[in-house]
C-alpha positions as CSV (number, residue, x, y, z in Angstrom):
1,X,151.9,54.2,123.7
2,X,151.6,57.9,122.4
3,X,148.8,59.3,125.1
4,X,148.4,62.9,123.7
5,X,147.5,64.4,120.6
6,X,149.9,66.9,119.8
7,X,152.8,63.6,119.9
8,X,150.4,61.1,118.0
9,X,149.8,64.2,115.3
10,X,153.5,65.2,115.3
11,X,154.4,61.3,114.7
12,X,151.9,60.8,111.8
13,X,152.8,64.2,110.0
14,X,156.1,63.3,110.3
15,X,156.1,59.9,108.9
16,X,153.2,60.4,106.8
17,X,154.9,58.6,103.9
18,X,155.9,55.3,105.3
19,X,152.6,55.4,107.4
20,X,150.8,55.6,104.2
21,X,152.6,52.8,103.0
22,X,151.5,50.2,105.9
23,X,147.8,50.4,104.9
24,X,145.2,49.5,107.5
25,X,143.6,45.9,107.8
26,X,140.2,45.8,110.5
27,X,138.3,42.9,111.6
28,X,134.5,43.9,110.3
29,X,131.6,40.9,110.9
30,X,133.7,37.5,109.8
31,X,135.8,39.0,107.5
32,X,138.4,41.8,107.1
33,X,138.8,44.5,105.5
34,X,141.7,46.3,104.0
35,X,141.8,50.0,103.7
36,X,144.1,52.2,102.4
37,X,145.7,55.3,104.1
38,X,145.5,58.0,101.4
39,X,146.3,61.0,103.3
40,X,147.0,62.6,106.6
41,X,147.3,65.9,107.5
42,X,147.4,67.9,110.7
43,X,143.8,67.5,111.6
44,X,143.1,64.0,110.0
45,X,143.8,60.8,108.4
46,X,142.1,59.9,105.4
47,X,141.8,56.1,105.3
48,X,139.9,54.7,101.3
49,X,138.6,51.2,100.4
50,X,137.0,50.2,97.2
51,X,133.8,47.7,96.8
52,X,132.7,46.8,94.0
53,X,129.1,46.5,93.3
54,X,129.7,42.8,92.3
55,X,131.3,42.3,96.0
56,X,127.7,43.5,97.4
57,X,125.9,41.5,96.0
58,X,128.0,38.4,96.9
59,X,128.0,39.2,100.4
60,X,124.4,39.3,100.2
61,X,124.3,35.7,98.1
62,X,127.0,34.2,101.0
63,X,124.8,35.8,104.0
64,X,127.6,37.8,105.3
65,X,124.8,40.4,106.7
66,X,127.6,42.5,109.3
67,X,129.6,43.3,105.9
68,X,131.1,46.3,105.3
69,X,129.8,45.0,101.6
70,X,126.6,45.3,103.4
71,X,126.4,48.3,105.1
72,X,127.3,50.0,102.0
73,X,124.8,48.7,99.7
74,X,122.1,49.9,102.5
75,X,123.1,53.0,102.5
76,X,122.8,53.2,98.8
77,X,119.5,51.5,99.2
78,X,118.2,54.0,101.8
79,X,119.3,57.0,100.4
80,X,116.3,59.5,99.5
81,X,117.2,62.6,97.9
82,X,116.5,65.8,99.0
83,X,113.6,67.9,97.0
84,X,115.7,70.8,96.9
C-alpha cells in the first residue's frame, strides 16, 4: 500500500495510460456505478460518468432514491440561478 503522496502521484503520472484504461466501478445505494478515468495529472485525477436524463427518471419510477441518478436530477432540480 502506497502511504505517501509524492509515491501514489509518481505511480499514477507514470502509468497514467494503462490506469486510464481500468476505469473505476463504486458501490453507490444498491447499484453501481461505472466511471470513467479521463485524465490525471500531477495534482488530480479526473474520473467522468454519463446519465442520461431517461436513466433519472427510471430510478425515480424503480424507487432507487440513494442513486447517483438521483442525486443528480436534484441538483438540477434545486439549482437557482444567480441574479447577476
Amino acid at each position: 500500500m502506497i502511504d505517501n503522496l509524492e509515491d501514489l502521484k509518481n505511480k499514477a503520472v507514470e502509468f497514467k495510460q494503462e490506469i486510464k484504461r481500468e476505469g473505476l466501478t463504486l458501490s453507490i445505494g444498491d447499484g453501481e456505478e461505472t466511471f470513467r478515468i479521463s485524465g490525471i495529472g500531477e495534482k488530480a485525477v479526473k474520473i467522468e460518468k454519463y446519465i442520461k436524463y431517461e436513466e433519472m427518471f427510471e430510478a425515480v419510477e424503480e424507487n432507487r432514491d440513494d442513486s447517483l441518478a438521483i442525486a443528480i436530477k436534484k441538483v438540477i432540480e434545486e439549482f437557482e440561478p444567480s441574479d447577476e
